[in-house]
C-alpha positions as protocol buffer text, in pm:
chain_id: "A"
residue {
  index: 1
  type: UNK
  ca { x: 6771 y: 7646 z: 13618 }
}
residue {
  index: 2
  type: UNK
  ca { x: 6887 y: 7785 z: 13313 }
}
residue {
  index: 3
  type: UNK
  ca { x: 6673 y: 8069 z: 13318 }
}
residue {
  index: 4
  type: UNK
  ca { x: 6805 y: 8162 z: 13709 }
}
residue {
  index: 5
  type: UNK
  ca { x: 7162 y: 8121 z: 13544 }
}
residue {
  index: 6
  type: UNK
  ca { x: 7096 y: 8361 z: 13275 }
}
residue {
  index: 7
  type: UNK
  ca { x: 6919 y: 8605 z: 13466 }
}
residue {
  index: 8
  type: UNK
  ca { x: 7216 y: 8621 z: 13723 }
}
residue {
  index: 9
  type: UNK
  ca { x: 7502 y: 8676 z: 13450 }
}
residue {
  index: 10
  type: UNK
  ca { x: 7254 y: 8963 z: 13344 }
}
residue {
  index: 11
  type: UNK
  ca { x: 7246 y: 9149 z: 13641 }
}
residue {
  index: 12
  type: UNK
  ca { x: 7612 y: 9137 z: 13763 }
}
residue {
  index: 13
  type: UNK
  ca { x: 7769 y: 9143 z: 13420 }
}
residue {
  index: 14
  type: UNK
  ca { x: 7546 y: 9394 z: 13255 }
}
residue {
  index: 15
  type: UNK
  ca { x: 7739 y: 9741 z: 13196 }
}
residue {
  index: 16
  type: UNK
  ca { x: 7631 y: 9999 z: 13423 }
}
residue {
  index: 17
  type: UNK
  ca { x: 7441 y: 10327 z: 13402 }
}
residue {
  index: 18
  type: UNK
  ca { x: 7725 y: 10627 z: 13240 }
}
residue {
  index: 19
  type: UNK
  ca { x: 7699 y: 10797 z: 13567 }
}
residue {
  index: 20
  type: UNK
  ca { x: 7859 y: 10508 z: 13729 }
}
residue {
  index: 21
  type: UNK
  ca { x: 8168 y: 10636 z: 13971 }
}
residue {
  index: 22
  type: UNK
  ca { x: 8497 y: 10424 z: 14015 }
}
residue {
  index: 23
  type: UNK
  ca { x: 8534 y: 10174 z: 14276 }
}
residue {
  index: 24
  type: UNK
  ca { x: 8775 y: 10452 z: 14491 }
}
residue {
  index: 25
  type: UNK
  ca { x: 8452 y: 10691 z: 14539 }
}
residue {
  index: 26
  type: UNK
  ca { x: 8184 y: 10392 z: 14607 }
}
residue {
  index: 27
  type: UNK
  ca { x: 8088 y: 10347 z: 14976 }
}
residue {
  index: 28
  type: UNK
  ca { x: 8201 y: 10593 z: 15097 }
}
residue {
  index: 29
  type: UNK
  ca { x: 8091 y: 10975 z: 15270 }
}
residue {
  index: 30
  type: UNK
  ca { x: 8256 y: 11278 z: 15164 }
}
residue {
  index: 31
  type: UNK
  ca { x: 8390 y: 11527 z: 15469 }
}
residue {
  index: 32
  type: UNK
  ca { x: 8049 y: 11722 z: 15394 }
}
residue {
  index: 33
  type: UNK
  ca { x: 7805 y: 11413 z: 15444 }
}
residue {
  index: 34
  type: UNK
  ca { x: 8044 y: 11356 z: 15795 }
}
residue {
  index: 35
  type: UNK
  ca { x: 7988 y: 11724 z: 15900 }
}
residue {
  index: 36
  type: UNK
  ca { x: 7612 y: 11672 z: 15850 }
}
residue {
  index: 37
  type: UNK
  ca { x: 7543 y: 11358 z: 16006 }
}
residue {
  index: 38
  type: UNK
  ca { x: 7525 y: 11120 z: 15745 }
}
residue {
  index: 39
  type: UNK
  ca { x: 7636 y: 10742 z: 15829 }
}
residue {
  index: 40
  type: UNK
  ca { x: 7715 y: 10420 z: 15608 }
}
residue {
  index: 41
  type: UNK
  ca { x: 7453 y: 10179 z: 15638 }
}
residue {
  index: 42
  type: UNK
  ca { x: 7759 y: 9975 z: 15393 }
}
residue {
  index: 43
  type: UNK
  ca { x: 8094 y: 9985 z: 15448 }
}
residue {
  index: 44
  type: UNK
  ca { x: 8149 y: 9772 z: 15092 }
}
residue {
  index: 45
  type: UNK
  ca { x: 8360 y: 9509 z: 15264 }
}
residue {
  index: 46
  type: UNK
  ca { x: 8105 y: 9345 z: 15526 }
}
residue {
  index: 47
  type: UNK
  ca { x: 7821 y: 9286 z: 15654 }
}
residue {
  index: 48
  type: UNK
  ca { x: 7881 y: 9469 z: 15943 }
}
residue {
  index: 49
  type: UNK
  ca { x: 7525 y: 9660 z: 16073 }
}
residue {
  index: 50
  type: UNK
  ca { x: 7291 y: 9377 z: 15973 }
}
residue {
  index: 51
  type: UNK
  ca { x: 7128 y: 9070 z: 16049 }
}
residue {
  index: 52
  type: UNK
  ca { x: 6878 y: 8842 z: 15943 }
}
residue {
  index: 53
  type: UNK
  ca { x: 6516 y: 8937 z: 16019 }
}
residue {
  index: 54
  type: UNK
  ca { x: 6433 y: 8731 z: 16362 }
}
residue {
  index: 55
  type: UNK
  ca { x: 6787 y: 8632 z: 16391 }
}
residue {
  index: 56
  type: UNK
  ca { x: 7106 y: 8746 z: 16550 }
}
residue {
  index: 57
  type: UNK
  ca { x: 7369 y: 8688 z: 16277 }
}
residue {
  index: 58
  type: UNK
  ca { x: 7351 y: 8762 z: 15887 }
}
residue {
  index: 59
  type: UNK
  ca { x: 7245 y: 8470 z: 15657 }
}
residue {
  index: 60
  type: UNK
  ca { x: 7497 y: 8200 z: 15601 }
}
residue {
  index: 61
  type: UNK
  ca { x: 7393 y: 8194 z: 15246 }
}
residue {
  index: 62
  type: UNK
  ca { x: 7239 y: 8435 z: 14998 }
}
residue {
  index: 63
  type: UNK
  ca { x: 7369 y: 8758 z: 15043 }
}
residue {
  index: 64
  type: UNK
  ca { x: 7704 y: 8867 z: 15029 }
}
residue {
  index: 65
  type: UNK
  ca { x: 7953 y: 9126 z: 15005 }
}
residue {
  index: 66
  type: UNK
  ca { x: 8164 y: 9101 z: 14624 }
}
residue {
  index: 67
  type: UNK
  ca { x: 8295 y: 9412 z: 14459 }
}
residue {
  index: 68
  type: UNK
  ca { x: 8164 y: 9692 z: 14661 }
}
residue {
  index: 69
  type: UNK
  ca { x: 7800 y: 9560 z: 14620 }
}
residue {
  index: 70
  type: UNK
  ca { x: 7586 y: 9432 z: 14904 }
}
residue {
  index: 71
  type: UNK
  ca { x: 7448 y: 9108 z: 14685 }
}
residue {
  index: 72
  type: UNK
  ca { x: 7128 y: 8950 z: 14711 }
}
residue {
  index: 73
  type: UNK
  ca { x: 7209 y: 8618 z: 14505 }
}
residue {
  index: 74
  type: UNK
  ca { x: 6876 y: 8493 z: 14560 }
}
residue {
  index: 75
  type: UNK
  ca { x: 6715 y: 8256 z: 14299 }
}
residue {
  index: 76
  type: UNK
  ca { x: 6425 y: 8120 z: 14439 }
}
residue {
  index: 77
  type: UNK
  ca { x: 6115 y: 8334 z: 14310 }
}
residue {
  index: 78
  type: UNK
  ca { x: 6002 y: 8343 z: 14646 }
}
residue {
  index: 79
  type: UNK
  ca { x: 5894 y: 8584 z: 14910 }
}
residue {
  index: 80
  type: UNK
  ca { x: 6177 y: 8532 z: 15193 }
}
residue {
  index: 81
  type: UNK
  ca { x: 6200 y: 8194 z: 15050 }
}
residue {
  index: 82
  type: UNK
  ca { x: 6553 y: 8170 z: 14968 }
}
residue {
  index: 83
  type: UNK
  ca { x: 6839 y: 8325 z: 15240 }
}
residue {
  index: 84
  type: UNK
  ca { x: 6549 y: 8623 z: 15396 }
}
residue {
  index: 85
  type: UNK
  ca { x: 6493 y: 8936 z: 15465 }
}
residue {
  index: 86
  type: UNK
  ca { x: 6803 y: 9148 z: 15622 }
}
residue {
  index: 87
  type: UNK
  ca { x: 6759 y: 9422 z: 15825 }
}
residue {
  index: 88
  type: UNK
  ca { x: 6947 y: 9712 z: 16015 }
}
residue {
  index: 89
  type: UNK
  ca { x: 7060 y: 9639 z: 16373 }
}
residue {
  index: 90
  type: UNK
  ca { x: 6944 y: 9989 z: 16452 }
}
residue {
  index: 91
  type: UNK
  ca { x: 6602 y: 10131 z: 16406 }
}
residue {
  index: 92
  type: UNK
  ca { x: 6501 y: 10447 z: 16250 }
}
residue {
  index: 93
  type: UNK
  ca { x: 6225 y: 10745 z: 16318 }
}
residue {
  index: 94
  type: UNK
  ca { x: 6285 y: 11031 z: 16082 }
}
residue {
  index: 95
  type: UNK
  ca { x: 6541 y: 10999 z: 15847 }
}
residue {
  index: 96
  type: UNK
  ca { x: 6706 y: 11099 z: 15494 }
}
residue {
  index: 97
  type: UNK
  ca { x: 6809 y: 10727 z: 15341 }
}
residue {
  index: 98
  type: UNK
  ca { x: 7007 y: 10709 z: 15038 }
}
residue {
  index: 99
  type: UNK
  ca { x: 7123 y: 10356 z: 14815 }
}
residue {
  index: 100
  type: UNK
  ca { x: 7169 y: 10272 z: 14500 }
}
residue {
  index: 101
  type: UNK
  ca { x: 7031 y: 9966 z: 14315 }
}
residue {
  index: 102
  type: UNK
  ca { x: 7060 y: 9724 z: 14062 }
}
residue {
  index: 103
  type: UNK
  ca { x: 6782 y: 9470 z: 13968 }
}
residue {
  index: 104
  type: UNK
  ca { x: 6778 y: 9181 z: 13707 }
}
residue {
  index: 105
  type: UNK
  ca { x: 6557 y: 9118 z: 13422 }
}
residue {
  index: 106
  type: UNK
  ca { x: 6216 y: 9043 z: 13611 }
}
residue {
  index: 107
  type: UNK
  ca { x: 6319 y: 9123 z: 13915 }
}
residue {
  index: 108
  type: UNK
  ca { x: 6100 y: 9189 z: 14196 }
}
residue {
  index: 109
  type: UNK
  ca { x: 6292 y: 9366 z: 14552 }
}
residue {
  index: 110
  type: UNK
  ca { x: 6259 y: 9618 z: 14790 }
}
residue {
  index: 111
  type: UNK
  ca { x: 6381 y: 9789 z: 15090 }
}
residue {
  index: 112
  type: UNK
  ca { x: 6134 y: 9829 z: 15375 }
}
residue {
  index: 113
  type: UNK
  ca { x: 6119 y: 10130 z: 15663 }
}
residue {
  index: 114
  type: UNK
  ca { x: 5960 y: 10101 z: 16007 }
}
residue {
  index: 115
  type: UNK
  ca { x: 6016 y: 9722 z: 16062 }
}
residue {
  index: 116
  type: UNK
  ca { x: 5920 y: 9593 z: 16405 }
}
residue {
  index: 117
  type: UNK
  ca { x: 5953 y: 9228 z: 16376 }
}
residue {
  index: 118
  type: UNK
  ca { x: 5611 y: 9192 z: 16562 }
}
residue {
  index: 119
  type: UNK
  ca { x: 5570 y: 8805 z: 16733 }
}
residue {
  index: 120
  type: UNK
  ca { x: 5452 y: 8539 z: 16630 }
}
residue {
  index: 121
  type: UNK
  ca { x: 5738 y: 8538 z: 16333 }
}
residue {
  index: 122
  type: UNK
  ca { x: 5472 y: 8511 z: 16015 }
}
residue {
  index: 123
  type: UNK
  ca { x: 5524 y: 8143 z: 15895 }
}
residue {
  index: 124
  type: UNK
  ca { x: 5569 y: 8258 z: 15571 }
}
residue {
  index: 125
  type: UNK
  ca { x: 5652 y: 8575 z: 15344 }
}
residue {
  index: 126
  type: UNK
  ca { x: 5849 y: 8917 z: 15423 }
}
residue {
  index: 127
  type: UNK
  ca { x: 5820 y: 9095 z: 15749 }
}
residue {
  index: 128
  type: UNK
  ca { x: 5542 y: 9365 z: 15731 }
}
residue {
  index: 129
  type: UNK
  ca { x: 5664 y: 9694 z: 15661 }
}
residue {
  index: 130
  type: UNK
  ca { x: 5653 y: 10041 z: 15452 }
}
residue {
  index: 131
  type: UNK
  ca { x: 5831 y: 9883 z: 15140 }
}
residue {
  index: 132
  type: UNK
  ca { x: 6002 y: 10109 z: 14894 }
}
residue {
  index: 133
  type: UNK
  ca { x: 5897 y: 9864 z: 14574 }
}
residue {
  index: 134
  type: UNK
  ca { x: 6227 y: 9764 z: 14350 }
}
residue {
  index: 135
  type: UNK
  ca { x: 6098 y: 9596 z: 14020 }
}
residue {
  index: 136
  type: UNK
  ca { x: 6096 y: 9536 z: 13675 }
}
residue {
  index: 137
  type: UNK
  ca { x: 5826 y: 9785 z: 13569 }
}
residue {
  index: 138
  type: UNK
  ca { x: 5755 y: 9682 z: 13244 }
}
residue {
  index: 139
  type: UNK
  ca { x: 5763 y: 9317 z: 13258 }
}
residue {
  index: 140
  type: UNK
  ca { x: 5687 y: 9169 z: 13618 }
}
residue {
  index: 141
  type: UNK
  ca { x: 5383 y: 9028 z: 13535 }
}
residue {
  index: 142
  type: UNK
  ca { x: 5150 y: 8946 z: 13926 }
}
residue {
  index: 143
  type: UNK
  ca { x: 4863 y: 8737 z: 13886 }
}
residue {
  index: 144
  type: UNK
  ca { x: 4878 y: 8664 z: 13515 }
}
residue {
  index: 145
  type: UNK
  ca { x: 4859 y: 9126 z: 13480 }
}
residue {
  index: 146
  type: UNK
  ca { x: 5098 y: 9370 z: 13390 }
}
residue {
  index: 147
  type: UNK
  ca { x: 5177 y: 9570 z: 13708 }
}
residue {
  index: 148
  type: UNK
  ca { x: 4930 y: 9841 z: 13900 }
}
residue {
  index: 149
  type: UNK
  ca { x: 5060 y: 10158 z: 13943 }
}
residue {
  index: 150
  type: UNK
  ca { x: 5081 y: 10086 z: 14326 }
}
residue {
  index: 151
  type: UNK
  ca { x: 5308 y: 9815 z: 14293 }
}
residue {
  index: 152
  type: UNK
  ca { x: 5580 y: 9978 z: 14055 }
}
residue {
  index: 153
  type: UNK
  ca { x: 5900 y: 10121 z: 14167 }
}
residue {
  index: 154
  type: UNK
  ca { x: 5938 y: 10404 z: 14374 }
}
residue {
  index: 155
  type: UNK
  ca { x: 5525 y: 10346 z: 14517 }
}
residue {
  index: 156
  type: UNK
  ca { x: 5481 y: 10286 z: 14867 }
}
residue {
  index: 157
  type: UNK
  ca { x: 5399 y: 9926 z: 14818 }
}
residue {
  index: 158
  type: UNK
  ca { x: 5047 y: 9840 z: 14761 }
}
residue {
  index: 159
  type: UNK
  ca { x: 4942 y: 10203 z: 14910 }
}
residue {
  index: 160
  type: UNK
  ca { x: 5107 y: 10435 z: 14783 }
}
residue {
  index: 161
  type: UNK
  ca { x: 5167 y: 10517 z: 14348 }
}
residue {
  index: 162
  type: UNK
  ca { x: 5474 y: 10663 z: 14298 }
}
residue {
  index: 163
  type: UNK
  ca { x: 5412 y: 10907 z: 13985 }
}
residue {
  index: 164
  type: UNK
  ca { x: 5726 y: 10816 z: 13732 }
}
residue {
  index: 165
  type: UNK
  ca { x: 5834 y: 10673 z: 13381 }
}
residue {
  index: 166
  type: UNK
  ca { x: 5905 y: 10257 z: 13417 }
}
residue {
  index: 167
  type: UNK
  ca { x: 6254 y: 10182 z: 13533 }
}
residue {
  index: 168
  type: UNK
  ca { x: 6521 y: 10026 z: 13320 }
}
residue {
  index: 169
  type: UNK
  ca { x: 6656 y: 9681 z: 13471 }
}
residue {
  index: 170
  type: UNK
  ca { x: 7033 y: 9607 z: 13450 }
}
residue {
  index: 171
  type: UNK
  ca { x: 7204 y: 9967 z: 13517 }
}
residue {
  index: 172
  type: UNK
  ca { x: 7240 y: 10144 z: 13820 }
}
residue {
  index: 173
  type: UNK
  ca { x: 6949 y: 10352 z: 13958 }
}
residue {
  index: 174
  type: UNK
  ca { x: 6961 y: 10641 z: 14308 }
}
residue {
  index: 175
  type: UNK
  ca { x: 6715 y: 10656 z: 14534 }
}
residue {
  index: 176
  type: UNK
  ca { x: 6605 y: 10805 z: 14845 }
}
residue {
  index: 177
  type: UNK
  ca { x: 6373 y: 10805 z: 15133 }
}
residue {
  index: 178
  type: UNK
  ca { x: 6270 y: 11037 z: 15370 }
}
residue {
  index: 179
  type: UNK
  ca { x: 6099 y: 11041 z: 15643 }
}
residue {
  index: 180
  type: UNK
  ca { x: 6018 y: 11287 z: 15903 }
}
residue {
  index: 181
  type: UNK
  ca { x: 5705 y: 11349 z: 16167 }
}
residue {
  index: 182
  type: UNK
  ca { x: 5453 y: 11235 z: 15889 }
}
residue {
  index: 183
  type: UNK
  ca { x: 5547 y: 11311 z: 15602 }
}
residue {
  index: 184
  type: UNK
  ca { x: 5708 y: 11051 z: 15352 }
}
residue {
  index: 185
  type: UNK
  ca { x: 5885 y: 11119 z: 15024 }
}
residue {
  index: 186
  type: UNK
  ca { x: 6052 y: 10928 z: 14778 }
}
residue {
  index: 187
  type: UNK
  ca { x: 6293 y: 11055 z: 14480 }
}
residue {
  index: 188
  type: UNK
  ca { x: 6433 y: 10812 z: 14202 }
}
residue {
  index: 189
  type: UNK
  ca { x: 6727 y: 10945 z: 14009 }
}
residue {
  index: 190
  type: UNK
  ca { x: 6750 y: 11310 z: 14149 }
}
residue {
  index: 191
  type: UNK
  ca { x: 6338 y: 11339 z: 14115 }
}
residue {
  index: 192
  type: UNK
  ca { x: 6078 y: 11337 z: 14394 }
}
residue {
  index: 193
  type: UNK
  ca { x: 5818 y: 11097 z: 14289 }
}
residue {
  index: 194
  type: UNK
  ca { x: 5605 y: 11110 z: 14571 }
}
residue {
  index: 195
  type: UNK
  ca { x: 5527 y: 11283 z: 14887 }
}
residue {
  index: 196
  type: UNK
  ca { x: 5215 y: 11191 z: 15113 }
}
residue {
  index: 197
  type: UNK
  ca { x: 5133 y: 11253 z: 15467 }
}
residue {
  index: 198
  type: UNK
  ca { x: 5049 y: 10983 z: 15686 }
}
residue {
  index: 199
  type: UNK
  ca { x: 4755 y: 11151 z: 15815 }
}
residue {
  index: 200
  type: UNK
  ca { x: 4585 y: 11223 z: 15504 }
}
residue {
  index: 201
  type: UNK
  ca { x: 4276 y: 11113 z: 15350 }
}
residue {
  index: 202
  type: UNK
  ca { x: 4482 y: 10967 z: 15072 }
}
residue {
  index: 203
  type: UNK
  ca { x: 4696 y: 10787 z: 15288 }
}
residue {
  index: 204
  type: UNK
  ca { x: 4459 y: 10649 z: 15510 }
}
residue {
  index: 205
  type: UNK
  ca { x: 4257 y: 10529 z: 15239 }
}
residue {
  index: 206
  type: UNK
  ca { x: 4529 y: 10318 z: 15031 }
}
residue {
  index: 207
  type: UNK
  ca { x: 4591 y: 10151 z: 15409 }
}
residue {
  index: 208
  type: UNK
  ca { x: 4255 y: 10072 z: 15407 }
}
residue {
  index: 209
  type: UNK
  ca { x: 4284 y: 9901 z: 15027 }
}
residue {
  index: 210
  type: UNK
  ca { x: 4590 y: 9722 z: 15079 }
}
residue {
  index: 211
  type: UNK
  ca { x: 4683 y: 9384 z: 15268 }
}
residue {
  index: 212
  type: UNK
  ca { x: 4814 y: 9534 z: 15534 }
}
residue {
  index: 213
  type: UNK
  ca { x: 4461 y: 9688 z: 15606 }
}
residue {
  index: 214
  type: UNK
  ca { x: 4460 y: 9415 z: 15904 }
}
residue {
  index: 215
  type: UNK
  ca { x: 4761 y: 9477 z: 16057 }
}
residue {
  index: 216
  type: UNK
  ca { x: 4704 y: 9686 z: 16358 }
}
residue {
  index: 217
  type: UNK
  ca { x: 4857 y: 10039 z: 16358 }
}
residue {
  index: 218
  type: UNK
  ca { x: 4984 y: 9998 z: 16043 }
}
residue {
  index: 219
  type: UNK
  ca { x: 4936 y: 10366 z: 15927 }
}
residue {
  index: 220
  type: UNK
  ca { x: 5114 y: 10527 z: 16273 }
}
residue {
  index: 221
  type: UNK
  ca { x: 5454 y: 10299 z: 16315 }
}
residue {
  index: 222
  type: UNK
  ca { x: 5669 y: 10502 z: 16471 }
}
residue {
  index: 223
  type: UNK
  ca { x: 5988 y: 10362 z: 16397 }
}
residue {
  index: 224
  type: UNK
  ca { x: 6166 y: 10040 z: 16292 }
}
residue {
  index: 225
  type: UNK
  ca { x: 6438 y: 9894 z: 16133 }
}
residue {
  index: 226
  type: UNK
  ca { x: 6578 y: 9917 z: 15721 }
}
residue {
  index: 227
  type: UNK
  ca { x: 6473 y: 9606 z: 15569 }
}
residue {
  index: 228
  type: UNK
  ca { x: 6691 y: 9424 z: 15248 }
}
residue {
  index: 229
  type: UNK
  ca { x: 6419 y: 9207 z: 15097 }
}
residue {
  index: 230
  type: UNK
  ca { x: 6491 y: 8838 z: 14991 }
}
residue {
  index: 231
  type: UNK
  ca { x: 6201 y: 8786 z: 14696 }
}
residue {
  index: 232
  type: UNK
  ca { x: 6418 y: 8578 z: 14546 }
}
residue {
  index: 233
  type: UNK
  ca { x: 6562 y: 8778 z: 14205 }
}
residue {
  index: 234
  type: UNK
  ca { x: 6907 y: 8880 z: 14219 }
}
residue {
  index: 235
  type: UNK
  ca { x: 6970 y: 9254 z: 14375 }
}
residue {
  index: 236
  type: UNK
  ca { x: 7279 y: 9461 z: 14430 }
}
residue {
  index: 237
  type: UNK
  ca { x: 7308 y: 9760 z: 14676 }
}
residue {
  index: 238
  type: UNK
  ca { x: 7596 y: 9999 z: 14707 }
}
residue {
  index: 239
  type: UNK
  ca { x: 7574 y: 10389 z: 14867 }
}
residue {
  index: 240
  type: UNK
  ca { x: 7375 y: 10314 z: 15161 }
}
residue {
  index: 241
  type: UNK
  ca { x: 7367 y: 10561 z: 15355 }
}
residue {
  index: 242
  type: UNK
  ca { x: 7154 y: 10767 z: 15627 }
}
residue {
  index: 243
  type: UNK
  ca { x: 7098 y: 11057 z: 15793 }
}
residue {
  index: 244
  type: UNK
  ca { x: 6880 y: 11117 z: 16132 }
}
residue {
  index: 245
  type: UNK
  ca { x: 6644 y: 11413 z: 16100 }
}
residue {
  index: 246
  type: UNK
  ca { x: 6530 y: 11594 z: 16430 }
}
């Protein structure tokens, strides 16, 4: 218990990155972003947009809104074992999606794309998903190993590497998403660290590897909900935002 107490003062106490901007400019679009299409996903005051996965209102317990941060205060070490997954009321086809993100000292997150919330509810674990990995690079250590390059931040979990430097925990990171036809690309702090089409060789064959490999059309979802994930580390968002692409 210690340990989870220690961890949490870490995370939300820990200074932030120097490109940090004041509470007045967090959360919120500039006339620009308006003129272009761009919509909060956050308004940094509720919950308002999202629900638990399989459910119709947000968690009682877990996350929460305090300071301008969408809070995951989630201690649990579990996959969707502590409040669960949130997720978008609206889904998404091809889009431009933009947050910010703050993870703990071995911390383990992520924010999935194309959710579908197929029946039966799995008994246990996240919904399936395309899951943008949030992690402690350096130090997560899964199944007594330091992580694969497919499970790091940035990768397309479990399929995808994402082709970066290990992130620092405690400070404020960017990133982005964006998806449109087939082609996927992620950026961490202002650089594109991967871009793969769906229909490639490459692609098809990390599928293939990964434990989704069994989950039918997993390559070709066409469109789904933004996932939150619950793995039970403390998270913070702030800056979500997105943009529907033609």
């Amino acid at each position: 218990m210690l340990d989870r107490m220690l961890i949490s003062c870490l995370l939300f106490v820990t200074v932030t990155a120097p490109s940090a901007r004041s509470q007045t400019d967090l959360n919120q679009l500039t006339r620009q972003e308006q003129r272009e299409g761009w919509q909060l996903l956050f308004d940094g005051k509720t919950t308002q947009g999202w629900r638990g996965t399989y459910a119709e209102t947000f968690p009682a317990r877990g996350w929460l809104v305090r300071d301008g941060e969408l809070r995951g205060e989630l201690t649990e070490g579990a996959e969707s074992g502590d409040a669960g997954d949130i997720v978008t009321l609206k889904k998404y086809r091809h889009f431009d999606l933009r947050f910010e993100w703050k993870l703990g000292p071995g911390g383990n997150s992520g924010v999935k794309y194309f959710i579908e919330e197929r029946l039966p509810k799995p008994q246990r674990g996240s919904q399936v998903g395309y899951e943008y990995q949030l992690i402690d690079d350096a130090n997560y250590i899964y199944n007594g190993e330091h992580l694969p390059a497919d499970l790091k931040t940035a990768s397309i979990y479990d399929v995808v590497p994402a082709r970066k430097p290990d992130v620092q925990t405690g400070v404020w990171h960017q990133s982005r998403i964006r998806v449109q036809e087939n082609r996927i690309q992620h950026w961490l702090d202002g650089v594109k660290v991967l871009d793969v089409d769906r229909r490639s060789e490459a692609f098809r064959r990390g599928v293939a590897d990964s434990k989704y490999k069994d989950y039918a059309g997993f390559a070709d979802i066409p469109e789904g909900h933004i996932l939150l994930q619950d793995h039970g580390h403390n998270i913070a968002f702030r800056n979500l935002k997105i943009k529907e692409l033609p």
